[in-house]
Backbone as JSON, one array per atom type, in Angstrom:
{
  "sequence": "XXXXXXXXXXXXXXXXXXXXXXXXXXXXXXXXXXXXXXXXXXXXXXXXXXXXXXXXXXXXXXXXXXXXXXXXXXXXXXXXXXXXXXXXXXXXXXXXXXXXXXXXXXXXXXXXXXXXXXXXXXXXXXXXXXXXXXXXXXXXXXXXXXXXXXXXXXXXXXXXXXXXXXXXXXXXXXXXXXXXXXXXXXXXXXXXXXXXXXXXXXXXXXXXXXXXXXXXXXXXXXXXXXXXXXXXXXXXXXXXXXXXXXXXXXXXXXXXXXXXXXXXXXX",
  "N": [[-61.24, 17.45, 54.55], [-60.6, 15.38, 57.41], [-60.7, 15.98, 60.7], [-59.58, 14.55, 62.47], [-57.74, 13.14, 60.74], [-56.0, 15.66, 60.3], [-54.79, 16.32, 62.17], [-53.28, 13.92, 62.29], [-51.55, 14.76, 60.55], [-50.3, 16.81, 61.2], [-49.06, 16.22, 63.79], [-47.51, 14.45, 62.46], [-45.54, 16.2, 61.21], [-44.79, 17.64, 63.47], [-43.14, 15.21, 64.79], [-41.26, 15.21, 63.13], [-39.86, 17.22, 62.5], [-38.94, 18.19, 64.8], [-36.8, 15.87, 65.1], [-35.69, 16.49, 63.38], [-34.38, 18.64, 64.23], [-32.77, 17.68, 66.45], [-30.57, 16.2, 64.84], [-29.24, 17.53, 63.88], [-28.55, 19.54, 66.17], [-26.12, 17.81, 67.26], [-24.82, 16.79, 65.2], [-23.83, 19.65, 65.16], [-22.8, 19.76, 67.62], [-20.84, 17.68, 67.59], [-18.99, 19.19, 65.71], [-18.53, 21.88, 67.12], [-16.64, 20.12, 68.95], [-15.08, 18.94, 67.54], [-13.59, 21.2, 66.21], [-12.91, 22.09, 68.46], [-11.2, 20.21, 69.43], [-9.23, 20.51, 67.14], [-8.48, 23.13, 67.31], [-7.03, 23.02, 70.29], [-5.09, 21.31, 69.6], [-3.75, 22.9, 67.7], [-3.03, 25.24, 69.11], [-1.5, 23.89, 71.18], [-0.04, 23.24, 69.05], [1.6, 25.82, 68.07], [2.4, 26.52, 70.59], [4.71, 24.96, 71.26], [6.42, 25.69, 68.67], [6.77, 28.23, 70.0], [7.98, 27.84, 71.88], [10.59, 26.86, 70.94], [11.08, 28.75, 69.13], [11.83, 30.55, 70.48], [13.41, 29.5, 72.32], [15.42, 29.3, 69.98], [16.13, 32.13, 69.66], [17.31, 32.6, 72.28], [19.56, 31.11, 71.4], [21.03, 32.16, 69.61], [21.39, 35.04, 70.22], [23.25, 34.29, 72.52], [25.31, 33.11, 70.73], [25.49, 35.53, 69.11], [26.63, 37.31, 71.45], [28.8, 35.84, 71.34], [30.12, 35.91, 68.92], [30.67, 38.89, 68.88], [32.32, 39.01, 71.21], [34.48, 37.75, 69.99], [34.88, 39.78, 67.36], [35.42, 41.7, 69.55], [38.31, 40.94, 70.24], [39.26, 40.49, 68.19], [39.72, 43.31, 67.55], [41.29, 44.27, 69.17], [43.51, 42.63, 68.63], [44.34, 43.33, 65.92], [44.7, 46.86, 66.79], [47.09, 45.96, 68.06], [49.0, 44.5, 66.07], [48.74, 46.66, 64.13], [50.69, 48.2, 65.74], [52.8, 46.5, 66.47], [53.43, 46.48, 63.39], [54.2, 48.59, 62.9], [56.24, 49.78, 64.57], [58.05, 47.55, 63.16], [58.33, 48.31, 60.86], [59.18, 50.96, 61.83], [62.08, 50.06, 62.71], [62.78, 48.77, 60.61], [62.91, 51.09, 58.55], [65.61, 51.72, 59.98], [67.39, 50.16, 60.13], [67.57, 49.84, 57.61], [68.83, 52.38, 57.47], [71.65, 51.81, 58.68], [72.73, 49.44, 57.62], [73.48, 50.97, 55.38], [74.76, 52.95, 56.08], [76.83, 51.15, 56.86], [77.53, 49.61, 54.77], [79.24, 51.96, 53.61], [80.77, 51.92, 55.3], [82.25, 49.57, 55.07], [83.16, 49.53, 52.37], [85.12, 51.38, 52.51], [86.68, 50.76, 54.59], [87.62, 48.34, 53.13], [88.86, 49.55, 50.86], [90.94, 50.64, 52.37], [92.64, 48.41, 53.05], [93.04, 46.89, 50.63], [94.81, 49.01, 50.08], [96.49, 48.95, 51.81], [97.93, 46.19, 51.1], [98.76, 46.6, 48.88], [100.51, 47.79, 49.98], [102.2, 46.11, 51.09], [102.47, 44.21, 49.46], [104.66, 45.54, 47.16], [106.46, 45.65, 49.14], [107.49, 42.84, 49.33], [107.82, 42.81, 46.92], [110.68, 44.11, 46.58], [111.87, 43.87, 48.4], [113.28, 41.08, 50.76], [114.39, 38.02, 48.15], [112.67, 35.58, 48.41], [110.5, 33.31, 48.36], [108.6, 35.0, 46.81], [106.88, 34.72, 44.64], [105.04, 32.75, 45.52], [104.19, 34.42, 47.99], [103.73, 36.81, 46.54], [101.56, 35.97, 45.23], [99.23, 35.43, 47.05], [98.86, 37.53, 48.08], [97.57, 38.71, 45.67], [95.34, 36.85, 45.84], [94.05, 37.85, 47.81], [93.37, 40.7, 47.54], [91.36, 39.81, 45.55], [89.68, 38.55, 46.95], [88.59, 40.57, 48.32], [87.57, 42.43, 45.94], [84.71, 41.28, 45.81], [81.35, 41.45, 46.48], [80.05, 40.09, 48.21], [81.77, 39.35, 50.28], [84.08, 38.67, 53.14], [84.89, 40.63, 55.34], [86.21, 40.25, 57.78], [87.54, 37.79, 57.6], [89.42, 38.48, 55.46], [91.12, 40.45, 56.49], [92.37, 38.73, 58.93], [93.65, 36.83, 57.29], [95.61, 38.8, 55.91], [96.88, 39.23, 58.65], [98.02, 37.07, 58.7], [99.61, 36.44, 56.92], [101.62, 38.27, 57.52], [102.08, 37.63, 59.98], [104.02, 35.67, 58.94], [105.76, 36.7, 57.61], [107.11, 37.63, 59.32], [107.75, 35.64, 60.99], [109.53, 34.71, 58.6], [111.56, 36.37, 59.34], [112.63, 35.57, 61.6], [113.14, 32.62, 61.72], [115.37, 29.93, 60.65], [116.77, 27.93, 57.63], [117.44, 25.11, 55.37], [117.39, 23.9, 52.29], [117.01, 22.13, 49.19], [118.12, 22.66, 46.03], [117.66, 22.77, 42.28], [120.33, 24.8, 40.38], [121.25, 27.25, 38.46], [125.03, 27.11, 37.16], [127.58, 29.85, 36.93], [129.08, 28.93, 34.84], [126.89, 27.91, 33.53], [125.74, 25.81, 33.18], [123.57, 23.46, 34.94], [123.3, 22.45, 38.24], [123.0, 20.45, 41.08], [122.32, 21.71, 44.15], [122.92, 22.88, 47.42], [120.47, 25.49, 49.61], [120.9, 27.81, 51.87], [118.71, 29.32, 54.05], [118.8, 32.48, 56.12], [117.19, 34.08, 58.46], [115.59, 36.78, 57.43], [118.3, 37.77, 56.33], [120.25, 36.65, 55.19], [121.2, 34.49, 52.4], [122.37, 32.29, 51.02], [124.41, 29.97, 48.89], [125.85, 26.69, 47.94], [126.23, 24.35, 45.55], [126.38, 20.89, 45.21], [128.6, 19.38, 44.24], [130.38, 21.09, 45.26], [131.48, 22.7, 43.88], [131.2, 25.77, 43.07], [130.24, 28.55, 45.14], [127.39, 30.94, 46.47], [126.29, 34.06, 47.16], [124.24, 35.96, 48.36], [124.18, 39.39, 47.7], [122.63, 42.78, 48.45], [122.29, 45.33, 46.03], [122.56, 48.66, 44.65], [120.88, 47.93, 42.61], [119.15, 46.46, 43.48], [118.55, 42.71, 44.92], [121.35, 40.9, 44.27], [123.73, 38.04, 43.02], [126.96, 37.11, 44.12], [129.15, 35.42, 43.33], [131.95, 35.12, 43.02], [133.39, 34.86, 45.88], [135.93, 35.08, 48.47], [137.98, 32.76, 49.65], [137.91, 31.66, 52.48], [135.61, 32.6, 52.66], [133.95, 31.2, 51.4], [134.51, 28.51, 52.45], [133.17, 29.35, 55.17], [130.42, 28.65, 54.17], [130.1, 26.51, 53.79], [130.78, 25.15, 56.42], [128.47, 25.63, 57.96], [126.42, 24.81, 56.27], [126.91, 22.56, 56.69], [126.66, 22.24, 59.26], [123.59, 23.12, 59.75], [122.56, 20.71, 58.58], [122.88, 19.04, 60.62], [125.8, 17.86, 60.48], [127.61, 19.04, 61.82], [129.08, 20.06, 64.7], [127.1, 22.88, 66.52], [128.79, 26.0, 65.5], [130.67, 29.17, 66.05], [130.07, 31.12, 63.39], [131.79, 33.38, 61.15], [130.43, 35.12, 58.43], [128.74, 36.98, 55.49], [132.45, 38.06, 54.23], [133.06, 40.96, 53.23], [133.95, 43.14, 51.67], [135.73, 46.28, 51.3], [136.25, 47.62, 48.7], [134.21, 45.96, 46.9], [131.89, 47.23, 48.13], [132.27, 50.02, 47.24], [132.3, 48.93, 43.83], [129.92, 47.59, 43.9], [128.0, 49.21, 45.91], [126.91, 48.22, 47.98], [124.69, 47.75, 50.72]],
  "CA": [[-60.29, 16.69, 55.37], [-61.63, 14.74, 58.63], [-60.02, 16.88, 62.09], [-58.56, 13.07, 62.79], [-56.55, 13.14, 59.82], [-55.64, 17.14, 59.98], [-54.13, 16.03, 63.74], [-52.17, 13.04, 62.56], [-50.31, 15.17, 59.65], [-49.59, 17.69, 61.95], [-48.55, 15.37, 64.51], [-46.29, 13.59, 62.0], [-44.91, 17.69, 60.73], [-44.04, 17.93, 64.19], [-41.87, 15.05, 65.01], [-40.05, 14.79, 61.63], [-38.91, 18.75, 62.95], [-38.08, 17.91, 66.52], [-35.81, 14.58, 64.72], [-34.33, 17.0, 61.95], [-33.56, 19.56, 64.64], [-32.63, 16.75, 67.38], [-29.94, 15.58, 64.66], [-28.39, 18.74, 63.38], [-27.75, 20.14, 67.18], [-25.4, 16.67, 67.4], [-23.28, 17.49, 64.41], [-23.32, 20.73, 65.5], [-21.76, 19.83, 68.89], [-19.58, 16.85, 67.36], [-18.26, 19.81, 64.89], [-17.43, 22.14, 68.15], [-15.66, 19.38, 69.76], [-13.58, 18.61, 66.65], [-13.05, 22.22, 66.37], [-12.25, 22.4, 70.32], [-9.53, 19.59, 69.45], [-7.88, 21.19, 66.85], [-7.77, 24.54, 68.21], [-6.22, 23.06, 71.26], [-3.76, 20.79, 69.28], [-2.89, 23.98, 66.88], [-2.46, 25.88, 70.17], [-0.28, 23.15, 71.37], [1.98, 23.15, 68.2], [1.83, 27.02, 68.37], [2.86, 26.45, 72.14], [5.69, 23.94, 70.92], [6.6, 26.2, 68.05], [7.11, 29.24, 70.15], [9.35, 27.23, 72.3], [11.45, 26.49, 69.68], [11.55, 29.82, 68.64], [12.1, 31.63, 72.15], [15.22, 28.81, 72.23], [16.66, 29.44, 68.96], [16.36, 32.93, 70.23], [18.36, 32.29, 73.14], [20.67, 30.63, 71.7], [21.06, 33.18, 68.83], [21.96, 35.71, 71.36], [24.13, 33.28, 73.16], [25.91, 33.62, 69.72], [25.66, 37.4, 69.02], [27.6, 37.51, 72.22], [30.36, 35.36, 71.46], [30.8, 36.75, 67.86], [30.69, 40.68, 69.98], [33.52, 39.19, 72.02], [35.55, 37.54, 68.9], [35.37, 40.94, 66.73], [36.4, 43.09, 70.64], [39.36, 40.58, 70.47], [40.16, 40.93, 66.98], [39.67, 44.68, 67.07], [41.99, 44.77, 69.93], [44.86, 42.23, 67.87], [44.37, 44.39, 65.14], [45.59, 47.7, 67.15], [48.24, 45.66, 68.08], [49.38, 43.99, 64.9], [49.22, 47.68, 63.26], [51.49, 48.72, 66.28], [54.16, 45.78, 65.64], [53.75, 46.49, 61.78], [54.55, 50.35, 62.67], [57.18, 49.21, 65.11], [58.71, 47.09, 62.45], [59.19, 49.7, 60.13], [60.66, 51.98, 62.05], [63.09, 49.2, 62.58], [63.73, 48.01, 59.32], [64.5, 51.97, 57.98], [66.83, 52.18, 60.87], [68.11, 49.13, 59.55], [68.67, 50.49, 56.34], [70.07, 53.36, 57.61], [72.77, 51.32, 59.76], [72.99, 48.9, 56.34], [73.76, 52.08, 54.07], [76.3, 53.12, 56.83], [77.86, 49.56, 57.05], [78.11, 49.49, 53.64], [80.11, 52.9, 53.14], [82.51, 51.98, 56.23], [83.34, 48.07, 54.55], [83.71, 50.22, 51.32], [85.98, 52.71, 52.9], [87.72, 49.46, 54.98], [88.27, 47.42, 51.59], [89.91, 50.37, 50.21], [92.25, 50.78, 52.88], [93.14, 46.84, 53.22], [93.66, 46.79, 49.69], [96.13, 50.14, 49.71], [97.5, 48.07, 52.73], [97.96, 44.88, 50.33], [99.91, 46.83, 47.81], [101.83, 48.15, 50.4], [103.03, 44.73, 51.68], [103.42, 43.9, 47.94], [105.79, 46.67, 47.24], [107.63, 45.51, 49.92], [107.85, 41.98, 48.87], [108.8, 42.79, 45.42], [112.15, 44.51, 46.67], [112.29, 42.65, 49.7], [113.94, 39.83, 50.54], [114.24, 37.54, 47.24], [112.44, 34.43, 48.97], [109.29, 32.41, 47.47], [108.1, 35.68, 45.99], [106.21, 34.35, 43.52], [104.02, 32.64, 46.38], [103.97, 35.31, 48.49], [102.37, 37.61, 45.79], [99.8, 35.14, 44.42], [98.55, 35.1, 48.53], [98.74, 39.06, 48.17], [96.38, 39.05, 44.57], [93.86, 36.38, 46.21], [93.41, 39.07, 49.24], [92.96, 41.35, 46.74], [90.06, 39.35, 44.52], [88.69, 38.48, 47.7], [87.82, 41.86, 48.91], [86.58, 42.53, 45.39], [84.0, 40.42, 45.82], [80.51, 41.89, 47.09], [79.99, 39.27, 49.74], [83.44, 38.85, 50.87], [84.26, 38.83, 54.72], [86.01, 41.24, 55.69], [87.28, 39.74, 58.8], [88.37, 36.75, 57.26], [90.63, 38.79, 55.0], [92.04, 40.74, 57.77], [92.78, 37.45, 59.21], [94.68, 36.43, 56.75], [96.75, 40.01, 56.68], [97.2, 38.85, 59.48], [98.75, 35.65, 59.34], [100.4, 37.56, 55.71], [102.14, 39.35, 58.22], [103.08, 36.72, 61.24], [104.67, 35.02, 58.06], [107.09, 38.05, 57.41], [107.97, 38.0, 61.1], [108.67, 34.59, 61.18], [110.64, 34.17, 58.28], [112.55, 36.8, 59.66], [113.31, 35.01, 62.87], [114.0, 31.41, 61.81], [116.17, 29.22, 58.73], [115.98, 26.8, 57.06], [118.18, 24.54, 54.22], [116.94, 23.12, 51.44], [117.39, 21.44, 47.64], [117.21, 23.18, 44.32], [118.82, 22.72, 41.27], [120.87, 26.36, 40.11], [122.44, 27.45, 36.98], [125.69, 28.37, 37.73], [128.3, 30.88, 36.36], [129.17, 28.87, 33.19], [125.72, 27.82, 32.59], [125.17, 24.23, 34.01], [122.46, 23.33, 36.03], [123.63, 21.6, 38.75], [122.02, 20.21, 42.25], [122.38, 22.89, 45.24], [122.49, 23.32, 49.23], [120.22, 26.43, 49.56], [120.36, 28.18, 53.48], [118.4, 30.72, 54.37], [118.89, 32.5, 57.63], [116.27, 34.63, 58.29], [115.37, 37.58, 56.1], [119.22, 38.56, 56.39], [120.98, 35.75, 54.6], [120.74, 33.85, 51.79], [123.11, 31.59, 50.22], [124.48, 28.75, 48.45], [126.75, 25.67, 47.28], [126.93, 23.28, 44.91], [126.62, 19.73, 45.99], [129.9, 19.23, 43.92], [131.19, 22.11, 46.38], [132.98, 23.67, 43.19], [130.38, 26.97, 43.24], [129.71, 29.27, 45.92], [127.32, 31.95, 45.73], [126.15, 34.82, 48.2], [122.57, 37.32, 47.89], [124.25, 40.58, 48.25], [121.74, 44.0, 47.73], [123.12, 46.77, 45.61], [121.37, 50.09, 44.23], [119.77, 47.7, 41.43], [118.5, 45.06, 44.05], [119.64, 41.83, 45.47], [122.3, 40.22, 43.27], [124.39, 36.64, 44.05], [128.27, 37.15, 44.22], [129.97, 34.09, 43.54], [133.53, 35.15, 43.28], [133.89, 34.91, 47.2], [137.14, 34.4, 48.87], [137.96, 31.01, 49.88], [137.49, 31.67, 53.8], [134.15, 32.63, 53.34], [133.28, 29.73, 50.65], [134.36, 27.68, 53.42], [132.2, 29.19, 56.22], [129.49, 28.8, 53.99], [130.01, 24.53, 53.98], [130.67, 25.17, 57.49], [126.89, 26.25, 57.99], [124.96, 24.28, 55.59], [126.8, 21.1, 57.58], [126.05, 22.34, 60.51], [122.18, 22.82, 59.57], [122.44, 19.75, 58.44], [123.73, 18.4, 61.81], [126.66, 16.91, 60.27], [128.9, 19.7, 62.47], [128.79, 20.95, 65.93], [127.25, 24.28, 65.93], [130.15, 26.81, 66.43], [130.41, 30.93, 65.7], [131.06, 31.33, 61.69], [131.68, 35.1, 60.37], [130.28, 35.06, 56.97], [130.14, 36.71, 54.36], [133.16, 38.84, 54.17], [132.53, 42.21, 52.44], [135.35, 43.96, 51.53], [135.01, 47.76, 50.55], [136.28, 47.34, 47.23], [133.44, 45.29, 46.85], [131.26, 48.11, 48.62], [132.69, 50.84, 46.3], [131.9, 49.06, 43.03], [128.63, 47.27, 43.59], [127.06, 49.63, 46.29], [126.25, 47.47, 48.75], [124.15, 48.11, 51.39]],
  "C": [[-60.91, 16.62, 56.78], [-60.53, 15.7, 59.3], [-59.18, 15.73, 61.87], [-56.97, 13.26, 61.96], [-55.54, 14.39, 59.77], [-54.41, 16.38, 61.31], [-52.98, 15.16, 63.77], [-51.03, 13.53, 61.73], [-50.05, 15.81, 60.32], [-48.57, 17.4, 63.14], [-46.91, 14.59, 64.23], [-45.14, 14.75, 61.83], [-44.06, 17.49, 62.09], [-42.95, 17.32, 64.83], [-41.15, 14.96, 64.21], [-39.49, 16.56, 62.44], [-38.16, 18.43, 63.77], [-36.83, 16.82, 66.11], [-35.01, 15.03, 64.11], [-33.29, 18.07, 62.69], [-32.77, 18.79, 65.73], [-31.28, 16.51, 66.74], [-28.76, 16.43, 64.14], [-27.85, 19.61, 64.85], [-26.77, 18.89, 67.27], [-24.35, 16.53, 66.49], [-23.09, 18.6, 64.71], [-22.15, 20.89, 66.9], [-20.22, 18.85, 68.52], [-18.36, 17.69, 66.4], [-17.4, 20.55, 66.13], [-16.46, 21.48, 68.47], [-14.64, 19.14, 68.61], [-12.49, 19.9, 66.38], [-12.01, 22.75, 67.24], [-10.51, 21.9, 70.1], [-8.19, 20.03, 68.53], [-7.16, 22.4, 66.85], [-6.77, 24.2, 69.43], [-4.72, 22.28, 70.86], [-2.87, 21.93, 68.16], [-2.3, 25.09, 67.98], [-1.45, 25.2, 70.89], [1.0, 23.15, 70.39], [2.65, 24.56, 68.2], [3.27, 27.19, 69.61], [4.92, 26.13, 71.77], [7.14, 25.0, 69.86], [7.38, 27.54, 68.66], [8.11, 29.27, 71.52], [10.46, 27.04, 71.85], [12.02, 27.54, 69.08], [12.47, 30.79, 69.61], [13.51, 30.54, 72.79], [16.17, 29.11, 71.61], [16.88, 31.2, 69.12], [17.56, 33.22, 70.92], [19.49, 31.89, 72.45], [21.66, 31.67, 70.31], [21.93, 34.13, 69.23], [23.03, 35.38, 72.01], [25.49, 33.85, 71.18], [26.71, 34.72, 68.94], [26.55, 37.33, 70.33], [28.93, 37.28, 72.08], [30.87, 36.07, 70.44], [31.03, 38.39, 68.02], [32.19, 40.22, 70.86], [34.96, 38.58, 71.23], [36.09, 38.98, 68.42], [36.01, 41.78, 68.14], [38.0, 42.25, 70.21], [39.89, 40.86, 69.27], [40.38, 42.0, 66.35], [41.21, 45.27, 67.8], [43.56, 43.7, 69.29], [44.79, 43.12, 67.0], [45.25, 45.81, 65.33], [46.99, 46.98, 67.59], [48.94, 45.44, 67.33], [49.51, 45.34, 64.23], [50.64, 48.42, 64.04], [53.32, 48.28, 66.07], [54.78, 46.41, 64.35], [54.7, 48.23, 62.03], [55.94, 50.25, 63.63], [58.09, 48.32, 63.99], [59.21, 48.0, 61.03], [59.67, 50.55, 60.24], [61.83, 50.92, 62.22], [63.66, 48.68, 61.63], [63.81, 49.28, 58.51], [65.46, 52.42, 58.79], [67.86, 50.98, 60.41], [68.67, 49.6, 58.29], [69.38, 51.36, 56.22], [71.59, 52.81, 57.91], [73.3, 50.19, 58.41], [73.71, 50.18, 55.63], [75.25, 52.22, 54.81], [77.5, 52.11, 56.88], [78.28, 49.32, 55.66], [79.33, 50.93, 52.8], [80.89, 52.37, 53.91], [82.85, 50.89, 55.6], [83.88, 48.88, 53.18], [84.88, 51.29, 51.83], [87.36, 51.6, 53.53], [88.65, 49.06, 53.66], [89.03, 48.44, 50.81], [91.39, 50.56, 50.87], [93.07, 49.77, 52.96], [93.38, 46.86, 51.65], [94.64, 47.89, 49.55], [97.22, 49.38, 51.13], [98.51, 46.87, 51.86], [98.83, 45.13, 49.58], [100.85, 47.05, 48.19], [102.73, 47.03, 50.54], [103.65, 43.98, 49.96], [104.56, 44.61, 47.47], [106.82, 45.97, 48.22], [108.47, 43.83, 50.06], [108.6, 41.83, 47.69], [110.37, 43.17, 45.48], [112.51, 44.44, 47.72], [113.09, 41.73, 49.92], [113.61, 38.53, 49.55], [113.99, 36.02, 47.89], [110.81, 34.39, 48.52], [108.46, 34.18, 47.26], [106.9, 35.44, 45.32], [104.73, 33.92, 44.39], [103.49, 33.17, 47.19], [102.64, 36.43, 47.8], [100.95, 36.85, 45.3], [99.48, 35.28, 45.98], [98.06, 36.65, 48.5], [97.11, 38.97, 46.94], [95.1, 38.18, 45.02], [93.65, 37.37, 47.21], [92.6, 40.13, 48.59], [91.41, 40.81, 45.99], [89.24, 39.23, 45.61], [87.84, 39.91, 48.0], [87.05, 42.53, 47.69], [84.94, 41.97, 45.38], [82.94, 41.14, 46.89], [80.42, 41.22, 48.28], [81.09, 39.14, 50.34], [83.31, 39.11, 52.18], [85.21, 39.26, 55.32], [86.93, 40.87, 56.69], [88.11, 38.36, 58.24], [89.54, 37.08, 56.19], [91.33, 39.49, 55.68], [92.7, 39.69, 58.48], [93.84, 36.72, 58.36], [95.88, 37.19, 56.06], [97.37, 39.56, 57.33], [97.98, 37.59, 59.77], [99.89, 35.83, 58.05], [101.46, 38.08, 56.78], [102.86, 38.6, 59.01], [104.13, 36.35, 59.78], [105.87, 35.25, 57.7], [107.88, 37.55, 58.46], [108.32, 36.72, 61.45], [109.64, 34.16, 60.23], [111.89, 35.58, 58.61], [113.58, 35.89, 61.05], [113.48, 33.39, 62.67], [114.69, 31.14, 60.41], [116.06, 27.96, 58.44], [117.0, 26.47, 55.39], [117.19, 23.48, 53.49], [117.26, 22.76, 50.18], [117.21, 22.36, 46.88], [117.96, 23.23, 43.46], [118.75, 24.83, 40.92], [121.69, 25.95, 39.2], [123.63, 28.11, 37.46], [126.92, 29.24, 36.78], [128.88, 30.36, 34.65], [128.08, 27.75, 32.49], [125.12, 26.59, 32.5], [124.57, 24.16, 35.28], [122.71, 22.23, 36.74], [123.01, 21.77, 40.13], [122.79, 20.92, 43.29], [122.25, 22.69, 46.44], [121.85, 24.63, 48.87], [119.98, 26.69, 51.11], [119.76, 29.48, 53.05], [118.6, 30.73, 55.59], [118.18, 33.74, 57.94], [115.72, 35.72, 57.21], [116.83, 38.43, 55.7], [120.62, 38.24, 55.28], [120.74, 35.09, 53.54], [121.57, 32.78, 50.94], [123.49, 29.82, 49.81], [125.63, 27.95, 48.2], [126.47, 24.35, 46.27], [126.95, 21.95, 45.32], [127.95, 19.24, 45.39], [130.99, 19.83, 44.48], [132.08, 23.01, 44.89], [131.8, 25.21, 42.84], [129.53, 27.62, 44.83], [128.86, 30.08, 45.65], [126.51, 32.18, 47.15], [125.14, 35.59, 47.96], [123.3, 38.44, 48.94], [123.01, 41.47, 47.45], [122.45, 45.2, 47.48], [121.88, 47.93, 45.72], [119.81, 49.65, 43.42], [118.35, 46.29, 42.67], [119.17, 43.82, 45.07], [120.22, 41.21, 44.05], [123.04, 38.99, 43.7], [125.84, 37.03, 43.19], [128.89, 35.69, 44.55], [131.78, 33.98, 43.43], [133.77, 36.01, 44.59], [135.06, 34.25, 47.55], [136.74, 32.93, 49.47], [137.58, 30.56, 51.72], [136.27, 31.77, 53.84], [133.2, 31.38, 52.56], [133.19, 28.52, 51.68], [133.39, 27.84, 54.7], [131.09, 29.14, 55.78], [129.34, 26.79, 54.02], [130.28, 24.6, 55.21], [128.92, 25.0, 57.89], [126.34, 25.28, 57.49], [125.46, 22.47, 56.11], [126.52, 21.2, 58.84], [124.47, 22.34, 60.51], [122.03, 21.39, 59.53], [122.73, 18.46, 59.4], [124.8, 17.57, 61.76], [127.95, 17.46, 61.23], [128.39, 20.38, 63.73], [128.69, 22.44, 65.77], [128.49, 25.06, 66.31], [129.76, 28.5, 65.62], [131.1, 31.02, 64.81], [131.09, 33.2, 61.64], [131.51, 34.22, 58.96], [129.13, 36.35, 56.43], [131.02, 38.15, 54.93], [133.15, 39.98, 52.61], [133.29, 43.47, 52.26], [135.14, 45.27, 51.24], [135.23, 47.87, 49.33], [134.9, 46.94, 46.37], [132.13, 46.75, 47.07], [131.36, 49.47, 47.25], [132.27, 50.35, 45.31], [130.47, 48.84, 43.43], [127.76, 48.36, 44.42], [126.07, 48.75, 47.3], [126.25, 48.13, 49.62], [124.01, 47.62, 52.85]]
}
């Protein structure tokens, strides 16, 4: 091999190197730089990322606080609400105490208002012989009422009570009225009936031919119709005077002879 030729292969060796290494530092730098960019854009989302995090942080916290100041509040209703609840039960067995009690005294009441009830019955039955019959039925509803679990006690006292004015007024006023009466031989014929308060009681006949008088013996009250003729008359005196057919005036009636006294026992 000529020198010439040795010189130009070596020549050629050396720039094909310098071109291969010329072209490989150039991707090597275009690789840094791509590197550069996405290190700095992965450090940017990093960046971005740990913003995001160091917020939801915050606001996390922000959170944890409020739910720290919900549970203080609902730790502190809580002692209260057990205090009510403990407060309400002493109140409702004082209640049942004061119930238990209320229910022995209306039981102890209703016993006595009904031994009251019989009394006033008793004293109707051999009382003065006037609406009876309605009297006691007013007595036995007082009675059913107060059986009665719910019943109201004041409202049957109340009507004791007006049981009672009732007495006291038919003692103090009178009063004529209609009713057919059977009389002594057994014909039912149409009637004047006066009453004059709880003291009096008598009758006539609208034909005027029967008198009759409510005397009380040993057995009770009884009606005396064989009255003299003075007092038959002050008894049509009266029931025309109620009737305003006669100026009032001062009757004696009835006349009550002792004879009279001696057999029947009048009182």
């Amino acid at each position: 091999m000529s020198i010439g030729k040795f010189i130009l292969i070596a020549g050629s060796a050396i720039f094909l190197s310098s071109f291969i290494e010329a072209g490989t530092g150039e991707k090597i730098n275009e690789d840094i730089k791509r590197i550069a960019r996405l290190l700095e854009e992965e450090k940017t989302e990093h960046q971005r990322e740990k913003e995001q995090v160091s917020s939801a942080h915050k606001s996390l916290e922000e959170r944890i606080k409020v739910l720290e100041e919900k549970i203080g509040n609902l730790k502190n209703d809580t002692r209260e609400l057990k205090n009510k609840i403990s407060s309400v039960k002493k109140e409702e067995s004082k209640l049942g105490k004061d119930k238990k009690a209320s229910e022995i005294f209306l039981a102890k009441e209703k016993k006595v208002l009904v031994e009251d009830i019989e009394k006033i019955e008793e004293r109707i039955k051999f009382g003065f012989p006037f609406e009876i019959d309605l009297q006691l039925n007013r007595m036995d509803n007082l009675k059913r009422s107060l059986q009665q679990k719910e019943s109201d006690l004041l409202e049957v006292m109340q009507e004791i009570y007006i049981q009672l004015v009732r007495e006291v007024e038919l003692g103090e006023n009178s009063e004529i009225y209609a009713e057919e009466r059977e009389t002594m031989e057994g014909e039912i014929k149409k009637a004047k009936i006066v009453r004059v308060g709880r003291v009096m009681l008598f009758y006539q006949t609208n034909d005027g031919k029967e008198t009759g008088y409510l005397l009380k013996n040993k057995e009770g009250y009884v009606w005396k119709n064989d009255l003299r003729r003075k007092c038959r008359t002050n008894i049509k005196k009266a029931i025309e005077t109620m009737k305003g057919k006669r100026i009032p005036e001062l009757i004696e009636f009835p006349v009550i002879v002792d004879s009279i006294i001696r057999t029947e026992g009048i009182k």
